[in-house]
TORVEXKOL-489280 format. One record per residue (C-alpha): residue number from 0; x, y, z. Coordinates in steps of 0.1 Angstrom, whole numbers. Each point is the difference from the previous one (the first is absolute). Example, Ala and Ser with C-alpha at 12.3 -4.5 7.8 and 13.67 -1.06 7.14 Angstrom:
// residues 2
ATOM  resi      x      y      z
ATOM     0    123    -45     78
ATOM     1     14     34     -7
END
This chain:
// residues 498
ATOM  resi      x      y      z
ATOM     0   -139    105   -291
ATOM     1    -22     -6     30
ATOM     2     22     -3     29
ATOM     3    -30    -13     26
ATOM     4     10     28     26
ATOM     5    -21     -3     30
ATOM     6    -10     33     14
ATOM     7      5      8     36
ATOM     8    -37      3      4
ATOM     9     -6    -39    -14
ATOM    10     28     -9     24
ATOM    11    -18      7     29
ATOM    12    -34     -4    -11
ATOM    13     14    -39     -3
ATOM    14     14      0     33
ATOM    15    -33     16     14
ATOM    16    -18    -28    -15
ATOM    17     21    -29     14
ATOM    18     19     13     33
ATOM    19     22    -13     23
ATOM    20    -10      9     40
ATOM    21     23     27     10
ATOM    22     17     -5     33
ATOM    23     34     11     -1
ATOM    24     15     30     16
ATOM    25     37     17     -9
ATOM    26     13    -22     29
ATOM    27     -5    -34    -14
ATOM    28      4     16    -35
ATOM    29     37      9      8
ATOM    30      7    -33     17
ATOM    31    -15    -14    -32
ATOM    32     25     17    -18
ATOM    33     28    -11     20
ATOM    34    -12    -30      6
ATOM    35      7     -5    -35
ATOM    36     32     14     -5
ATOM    37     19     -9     29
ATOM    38      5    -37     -4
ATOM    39     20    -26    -22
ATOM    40     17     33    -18
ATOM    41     21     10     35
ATOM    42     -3    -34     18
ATOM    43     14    -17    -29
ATOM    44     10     18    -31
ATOM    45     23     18     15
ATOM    46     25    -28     -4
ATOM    47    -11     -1    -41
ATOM    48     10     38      5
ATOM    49     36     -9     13
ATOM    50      3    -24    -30
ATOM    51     -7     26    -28
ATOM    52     13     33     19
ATOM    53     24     -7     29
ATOM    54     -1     31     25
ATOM    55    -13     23    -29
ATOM    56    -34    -18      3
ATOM    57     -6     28     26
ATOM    58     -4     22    -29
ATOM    59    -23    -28    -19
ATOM    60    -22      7     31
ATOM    61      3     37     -3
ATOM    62    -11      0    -39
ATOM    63    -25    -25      7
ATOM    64    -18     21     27
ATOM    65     -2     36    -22
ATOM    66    -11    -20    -28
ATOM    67    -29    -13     23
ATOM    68     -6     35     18
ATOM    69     -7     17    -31
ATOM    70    -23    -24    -10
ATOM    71    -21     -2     33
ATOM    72     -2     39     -9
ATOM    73    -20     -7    -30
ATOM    74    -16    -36     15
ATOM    75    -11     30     25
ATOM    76    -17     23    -22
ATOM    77    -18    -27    -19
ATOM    78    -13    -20     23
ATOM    79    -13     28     24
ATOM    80    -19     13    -33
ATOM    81    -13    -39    -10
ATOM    82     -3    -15     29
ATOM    83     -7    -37    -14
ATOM    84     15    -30      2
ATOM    85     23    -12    -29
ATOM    86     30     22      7
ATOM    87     19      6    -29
ATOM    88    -26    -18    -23
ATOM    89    -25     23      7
ATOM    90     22     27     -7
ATOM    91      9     -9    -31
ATOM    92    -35     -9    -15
ATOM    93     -7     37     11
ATOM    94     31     11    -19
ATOM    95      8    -22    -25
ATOM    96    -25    -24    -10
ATOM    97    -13    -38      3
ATOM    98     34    -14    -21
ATOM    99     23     18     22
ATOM   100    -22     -8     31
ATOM   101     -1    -33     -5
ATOM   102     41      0     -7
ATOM   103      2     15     34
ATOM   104    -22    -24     17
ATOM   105     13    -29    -13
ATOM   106     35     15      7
ATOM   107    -14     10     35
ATOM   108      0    -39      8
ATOM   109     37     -3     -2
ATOM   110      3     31     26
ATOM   111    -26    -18     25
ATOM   112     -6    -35     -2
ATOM   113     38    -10    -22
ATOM   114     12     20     32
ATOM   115    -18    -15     27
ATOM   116     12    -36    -15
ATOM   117     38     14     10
ATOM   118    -10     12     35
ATOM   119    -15    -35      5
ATOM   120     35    -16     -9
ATOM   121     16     26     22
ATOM   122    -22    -10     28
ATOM   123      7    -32     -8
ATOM   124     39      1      1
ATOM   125     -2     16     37
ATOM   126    -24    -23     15
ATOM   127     22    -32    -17
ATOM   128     31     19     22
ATOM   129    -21      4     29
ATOM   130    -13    -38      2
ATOM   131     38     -7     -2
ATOM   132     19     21     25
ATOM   133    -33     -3     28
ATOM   134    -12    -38     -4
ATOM   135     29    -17    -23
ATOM   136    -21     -5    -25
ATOM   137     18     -3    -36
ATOM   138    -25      0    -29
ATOM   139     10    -18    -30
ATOM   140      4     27    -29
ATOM   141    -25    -20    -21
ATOM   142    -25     14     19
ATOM   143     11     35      4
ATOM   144     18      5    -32
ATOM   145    -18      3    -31
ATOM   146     10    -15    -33
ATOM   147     21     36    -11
ATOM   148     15      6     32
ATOM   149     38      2     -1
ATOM   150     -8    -32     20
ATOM   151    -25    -16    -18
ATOM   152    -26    -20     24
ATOM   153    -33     -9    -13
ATOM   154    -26     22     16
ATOM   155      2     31     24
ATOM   156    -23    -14     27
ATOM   157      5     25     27
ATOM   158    -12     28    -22
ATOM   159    -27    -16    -20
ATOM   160    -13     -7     41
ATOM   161     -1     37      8
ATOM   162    -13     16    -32
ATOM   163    -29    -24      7
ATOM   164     -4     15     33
ATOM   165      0     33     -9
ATOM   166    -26     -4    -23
ATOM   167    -23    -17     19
ATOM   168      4     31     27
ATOM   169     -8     26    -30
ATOM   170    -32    -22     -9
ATOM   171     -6      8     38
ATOM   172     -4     40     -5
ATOM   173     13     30     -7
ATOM   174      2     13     34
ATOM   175      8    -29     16
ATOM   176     29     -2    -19
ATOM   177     11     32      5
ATOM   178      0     -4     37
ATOM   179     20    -28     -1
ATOM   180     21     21    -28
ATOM   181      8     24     26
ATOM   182     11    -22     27
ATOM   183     25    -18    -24
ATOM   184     13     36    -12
ATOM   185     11      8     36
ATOM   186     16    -29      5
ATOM   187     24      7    -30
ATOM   188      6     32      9
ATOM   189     11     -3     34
ATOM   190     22    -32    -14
ATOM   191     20     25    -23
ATOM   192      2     24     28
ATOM   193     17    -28     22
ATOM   194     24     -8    -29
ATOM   195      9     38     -8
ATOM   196     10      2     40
ATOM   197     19    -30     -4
ATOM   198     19      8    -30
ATOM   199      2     35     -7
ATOM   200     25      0     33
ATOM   201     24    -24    -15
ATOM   202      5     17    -40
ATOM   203     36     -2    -14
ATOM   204      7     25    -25
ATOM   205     27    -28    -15
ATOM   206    -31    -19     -8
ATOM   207    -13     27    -26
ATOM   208     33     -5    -23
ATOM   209     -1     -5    -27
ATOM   210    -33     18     -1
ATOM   211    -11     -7    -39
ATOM   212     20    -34     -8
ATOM   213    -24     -2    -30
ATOM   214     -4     32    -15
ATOM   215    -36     19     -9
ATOM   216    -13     -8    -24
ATOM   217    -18    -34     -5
ATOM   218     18    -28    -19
ATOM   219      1    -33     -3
ATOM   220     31    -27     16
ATOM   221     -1    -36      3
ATOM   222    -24     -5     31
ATOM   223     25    -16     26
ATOM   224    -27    -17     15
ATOM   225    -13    -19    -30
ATOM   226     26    -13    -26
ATOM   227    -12      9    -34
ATOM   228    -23     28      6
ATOM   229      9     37     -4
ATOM   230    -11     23     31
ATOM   231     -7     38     -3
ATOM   232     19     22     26
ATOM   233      9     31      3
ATOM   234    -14     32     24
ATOM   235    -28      5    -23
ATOM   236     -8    -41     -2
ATOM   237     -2     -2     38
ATOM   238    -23     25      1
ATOM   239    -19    -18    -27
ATOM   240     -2    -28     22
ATOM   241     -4     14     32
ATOM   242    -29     24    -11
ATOM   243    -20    -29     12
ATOM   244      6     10     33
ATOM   245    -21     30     -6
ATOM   246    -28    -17    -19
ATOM   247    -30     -1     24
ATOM   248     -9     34      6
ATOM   249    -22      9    -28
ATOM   250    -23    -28     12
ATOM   251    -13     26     20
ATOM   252    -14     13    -29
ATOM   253    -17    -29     -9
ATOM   254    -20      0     31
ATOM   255    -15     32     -8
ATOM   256    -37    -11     -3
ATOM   257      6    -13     36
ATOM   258     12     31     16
ATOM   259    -19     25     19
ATOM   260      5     33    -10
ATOM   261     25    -11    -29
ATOM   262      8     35    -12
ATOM   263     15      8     35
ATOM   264     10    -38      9
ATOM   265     18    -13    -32
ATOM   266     24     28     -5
ATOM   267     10     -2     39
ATOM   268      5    -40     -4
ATOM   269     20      3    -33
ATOM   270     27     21     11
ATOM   271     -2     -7     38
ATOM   272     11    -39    -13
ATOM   273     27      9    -24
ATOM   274     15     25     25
ATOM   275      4    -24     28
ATOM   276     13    -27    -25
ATOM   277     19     19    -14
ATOM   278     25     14     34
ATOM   279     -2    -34     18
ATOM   280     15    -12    -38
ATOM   281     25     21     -3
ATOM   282     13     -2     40
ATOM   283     -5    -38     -7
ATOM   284     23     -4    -26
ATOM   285     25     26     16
ATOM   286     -1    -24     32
ATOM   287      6    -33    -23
ATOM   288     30     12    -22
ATOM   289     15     15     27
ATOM   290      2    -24     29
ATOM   291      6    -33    -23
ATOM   292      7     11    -36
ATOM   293    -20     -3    -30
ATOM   294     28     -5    -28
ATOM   295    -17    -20    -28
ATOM   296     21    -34      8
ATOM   297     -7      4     37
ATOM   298    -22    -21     22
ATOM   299    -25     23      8
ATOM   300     -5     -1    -40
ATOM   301     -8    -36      3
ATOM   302    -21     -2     31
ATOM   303    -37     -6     -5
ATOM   304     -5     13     30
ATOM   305     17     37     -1
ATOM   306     -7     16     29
ATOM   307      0    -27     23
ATOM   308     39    -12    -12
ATOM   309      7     31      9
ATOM   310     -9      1     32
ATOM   311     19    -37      8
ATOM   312     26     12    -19
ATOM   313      8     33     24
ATOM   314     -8    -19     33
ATOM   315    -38     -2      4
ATOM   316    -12    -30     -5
ATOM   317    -31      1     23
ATOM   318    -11     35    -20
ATOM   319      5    -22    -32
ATOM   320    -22    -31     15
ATOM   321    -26     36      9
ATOM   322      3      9    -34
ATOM   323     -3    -33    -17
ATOM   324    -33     -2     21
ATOM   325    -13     32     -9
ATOM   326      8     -4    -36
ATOM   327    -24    -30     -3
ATOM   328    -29     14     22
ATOM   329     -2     35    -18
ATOM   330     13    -11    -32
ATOM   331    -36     -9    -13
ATOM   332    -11     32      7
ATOM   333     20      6    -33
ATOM   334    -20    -24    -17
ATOM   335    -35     13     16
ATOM   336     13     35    -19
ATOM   337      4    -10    -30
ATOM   338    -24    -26     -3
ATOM   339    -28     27     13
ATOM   340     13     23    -31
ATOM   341     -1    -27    -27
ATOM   342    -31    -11      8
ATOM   343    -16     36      2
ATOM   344     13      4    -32
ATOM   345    -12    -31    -18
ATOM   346    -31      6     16
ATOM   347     -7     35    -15
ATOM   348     11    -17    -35
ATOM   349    -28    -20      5
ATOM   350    -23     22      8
ATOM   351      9     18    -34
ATOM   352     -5    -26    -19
ATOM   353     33    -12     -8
ATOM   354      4    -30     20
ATOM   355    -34    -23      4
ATOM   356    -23     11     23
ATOM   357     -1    -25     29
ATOM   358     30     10      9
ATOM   359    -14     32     15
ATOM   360    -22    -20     24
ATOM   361     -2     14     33
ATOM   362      0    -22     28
ATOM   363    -34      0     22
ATOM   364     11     -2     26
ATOM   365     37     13      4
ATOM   366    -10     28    -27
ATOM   367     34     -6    -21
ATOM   368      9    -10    -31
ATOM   369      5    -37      4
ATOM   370     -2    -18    -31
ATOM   371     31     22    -13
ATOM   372     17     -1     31
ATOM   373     -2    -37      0
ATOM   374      9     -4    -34
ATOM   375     33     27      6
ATOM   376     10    -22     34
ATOM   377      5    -36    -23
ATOM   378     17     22    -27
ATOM   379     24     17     22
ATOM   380      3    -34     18
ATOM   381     11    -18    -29
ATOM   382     27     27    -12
ATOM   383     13      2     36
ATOM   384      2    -39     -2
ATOM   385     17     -3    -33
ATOM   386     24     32     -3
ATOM   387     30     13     17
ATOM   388     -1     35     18
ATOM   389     21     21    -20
ATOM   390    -15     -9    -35
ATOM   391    -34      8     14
ATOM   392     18     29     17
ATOM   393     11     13    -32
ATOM   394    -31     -8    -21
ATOM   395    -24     16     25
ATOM   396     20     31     -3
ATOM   397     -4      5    -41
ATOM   398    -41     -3      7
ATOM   399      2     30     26
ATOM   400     24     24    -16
ATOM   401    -21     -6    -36
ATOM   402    -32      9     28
ATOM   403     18     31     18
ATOM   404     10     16    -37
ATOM   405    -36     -1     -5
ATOM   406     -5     20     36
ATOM   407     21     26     -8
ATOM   408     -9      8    -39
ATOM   409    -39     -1     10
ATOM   410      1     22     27
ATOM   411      9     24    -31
ATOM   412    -19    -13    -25
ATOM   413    -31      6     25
ATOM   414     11     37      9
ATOM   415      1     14    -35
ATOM   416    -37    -24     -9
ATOM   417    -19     13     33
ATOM   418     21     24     15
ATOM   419    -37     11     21
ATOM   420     -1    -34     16
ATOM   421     -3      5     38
ATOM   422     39    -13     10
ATOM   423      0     -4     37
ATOM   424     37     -9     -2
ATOM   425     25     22    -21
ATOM   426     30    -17    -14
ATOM   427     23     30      8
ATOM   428     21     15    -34
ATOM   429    -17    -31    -17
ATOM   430     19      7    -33
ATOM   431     28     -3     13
ATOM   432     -1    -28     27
ATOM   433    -25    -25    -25
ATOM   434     25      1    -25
ATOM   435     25     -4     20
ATOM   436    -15    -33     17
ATOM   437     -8    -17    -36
ATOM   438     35      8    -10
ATOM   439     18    -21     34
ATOM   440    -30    -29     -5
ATOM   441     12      1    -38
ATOM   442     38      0     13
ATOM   443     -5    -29     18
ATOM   444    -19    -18    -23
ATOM   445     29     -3    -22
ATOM   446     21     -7     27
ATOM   447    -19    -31      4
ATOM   448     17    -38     -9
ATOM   449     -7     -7    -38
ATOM   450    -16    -30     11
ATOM   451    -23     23     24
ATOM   452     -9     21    -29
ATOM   453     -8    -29    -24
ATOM   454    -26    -17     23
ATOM   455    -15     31      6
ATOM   456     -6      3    -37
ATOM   457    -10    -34     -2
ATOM   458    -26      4     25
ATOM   459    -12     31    -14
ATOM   460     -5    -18    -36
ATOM   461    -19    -25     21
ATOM   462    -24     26     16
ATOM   463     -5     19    -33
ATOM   464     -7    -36    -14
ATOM   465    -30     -2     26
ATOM   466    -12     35     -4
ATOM   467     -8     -8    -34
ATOM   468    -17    -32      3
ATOM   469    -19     12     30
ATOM   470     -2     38     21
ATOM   471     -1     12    -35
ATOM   472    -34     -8    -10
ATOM   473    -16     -3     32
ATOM   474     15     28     23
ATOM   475    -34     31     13
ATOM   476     18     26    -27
ATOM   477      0    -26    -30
ATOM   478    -40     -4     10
ATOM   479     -5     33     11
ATOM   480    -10     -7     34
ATOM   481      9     30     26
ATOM   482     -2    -14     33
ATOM   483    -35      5     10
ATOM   484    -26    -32      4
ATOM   485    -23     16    -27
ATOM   486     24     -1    -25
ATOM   487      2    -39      7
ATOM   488    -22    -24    -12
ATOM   489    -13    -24     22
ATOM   490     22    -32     -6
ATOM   491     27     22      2
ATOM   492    -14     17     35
ATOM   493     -7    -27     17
ATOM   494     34    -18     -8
ATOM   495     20     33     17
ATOM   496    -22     -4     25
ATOM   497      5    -38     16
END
């Protein structure tokens, strides 16, 4: 059976062919990184957390974070040896093959752009709050809410607005946005710092009891929130959920092509982000449950606005105006992330063949990708306009984990196939921390809503559907085409090329 495996050598042969302008350093590579995790996930989801876990959802954090260091271990190791765009796409063409490739890519949308859509309503629940408390401005839920909210409105204005934005600033450039990235990053960070001070002071032990009101292991109740629908809870389900806080930081990866001196760069951006996320997480959520309570019937559980209830709640309501404030300027900078991954990836599908070409058009002037990151902005738009936060929450998370399995079992795949390669990064004891990682992704997989589980399938049935009628037939290894202009013929040339 021909499995289409790409060599390592094609891989970068096509990337030599059609690069990207490399500008970015391990600075604005970790600041990527966190840029994308640190976001909706801790300003928001930390009240879905409450819902599922109660006080326990400290340890939904804790699983969520190893699960997410030992993959960065392997992201490390192969995106140091590839350094390309694509992320975990790339890596599985090398691995795998064009089917499971394309799986991964098309799953790869739910992690990025599925995810960016719920930052966007995130974003758009704390500047609705804001525009209340500061101006007395109430916004009728029609135009905040969309149609499967628990309070159904017609369209999600607010967020539509600012996944526009964002995309018009990522037409802009690469480095551009990055600068701007970093600015937003800072912001956030110094905003958790000034709630941690606030909180951490006032923690109640009585507030941690009882600790696990729902048990471990995911299963499903009556939602509370939403007569006739069944919720998943549990330890395990929170961390499910609130995985999405952590989703972000392999977009480093996917700005690879972009990076100068990627072997040294990428590795130091991976882990760099998902360290720092992951402390400020955990002292986060300490400083939440402790100071207000997180039991799953509480109102912190409720709030769309998590950290800055907390803050009103314990005396502080000019830090939870701050907050508020700084949740809707750096918020987008959650967006930027993602959106900057997903399009890096859907570019490099292109490129391959598997998507049409002119989406791989580089921008004259700005030198980025903008057809596809057009195209990504009205998609995320309309998902963030349409959908409520937790469903694209969950949904986003099922794309990733599927991705991060792939991570981890081709870091091994690739050791015992070229085990000469050149490996500027080393996944230490790889057999034993890749396994380890594709076993917690596949843990919380199933810990994922039914519901969660059946879209994704659905969607997957829909990209296979695709493959078939189109990347099949017309991706470079189905024709035989390298990467190199001579093996192109001159239609096809001189469409890559404008």
């Amino acid at each position: 059976m021909d499995w289409r495996i790409k060599s390592l050598d094609s891989i970068l042969a096509t990337a030599r062919h059609k690069p990207l302008t490399r500008s970015l350093g391990a600075f604005q590579l970790t600041m990527l990184g966190i840029g994308g995790t640190i976001g909706t996930g801790i300003f928001v989801l930390t009240a879905t957390a409450a819902s599922k876990a109660g006080p326990a959802m400290m340890i939904s954090f804790i699983i969520c974070g190893v699960v997410c260091l030992l993959t960065a271990l392997a992201y490390s190791e192969l995106a140091a040896m590839i350094p390309v765009s694509g992320s975990a796409y790339t890596f599985s063409y090398a691995t795998f093959g064009e089917v499971a490739a394309w799986v991964v890519g098309w799953a790869l949308v739910l992690e990025y752009a599925i995810a960016s859509s719920a930052v966007a309503v995130g974003w758009s629940g704390y500047m609705v709050g804001l525009a209340n408390r500061f101006f007395n401005i109430t916004i009728p839920s029609t135009w905040v809410h969309g149609p499967f909210d628990k309070d159904p409105g017609l369209i999600n204005l607010p967020a539509m607005f600012i996944a526009l934005a964002v995309t018009t600033l990522l037409v802009v450039g690469t480095k551009e946005s990055a600068r701007f990235n970093s600015v937003l990053v800072m912001i956030k960070i110094l905003t958790l710092c000034m709630f941690l001070a606030l909180a951490l002071p006032l923690i109640h032990t009585a507030n941690f009891h009882p600790f696990m009101p729902l048990g471990f292991f995911a299963h499903e109740i009556p939602d509370p929130f939403k007569p006739g629908i069944m919720a998943s809870v549990g330890v395990s389900a929170a961390a499910a959920t609130i995985f999405f806080a952590f989703v972000g930081f392999d977009a480093v990866s996917t700005a690879a092509e972009e990076t100068v001196n990627p072997n040294r760069n990428i590795p130091i951006g991976l882990i760099g982000a998902l360290g720092i996320s992951t402390i400020l997480y955990m002292l986060v959520g300490i400083a939440a449950t402790g100071s207000v309570g997180a039991q799953p019937d509480s109102e912190l559980a409720k709030s769309s606005e998590a950290l800055a209830y907390v803050l009103h709640t314990i005396g502080f309501p000019w830090a939870g105006n701050l907050l508020s404030i700084a949740a809707v300027i750096a918020l987008p900078s959650v967006i930027l992330a993602l959106m900057f991954g997903q399009t890096r990836i859907f570019f490099v599908m292109a490129r391959d063949g598997l998507l049409p070409p002119v989406l791989s058009r580089i921008h004259p002037r700005f030198h980025t990708p903008y057809v596809i990151t057009i195209a990504t902005g009205v998609f995320v738009a309309v998902f963030s306009a349409f959908f409520p936060i937790d469903l694209l929450a969950d949904v986003s998370n099922a794309g990733t984990l599927l991705a991060f399995v792939a991570v981890a079992i081709g870091v091994l795949v690739l050791r015992v196939r070229d085990p000469q390669r050149r490996r500027p990064f080393r996944a230490p004891v790889v057999w034993v921390t890749a396994p380890l990682a594709a076993a917690g992704c596949g843990f919380l997989f199933f810990s994922l809503s039914t519901l969660t589980k059946e879209l994704f399938v659905g969607w997957a049935v829909i990209g296979l559907i695709f493959y078939v009628l189109y990347g099949r037939t017309r991706s470079n290894v189905a024709r035989g085409i390298i990467g190199h202009d001579e093996d192109l013929d001159s239609a096809e040339a001189a469409s890559l090329k404008h």
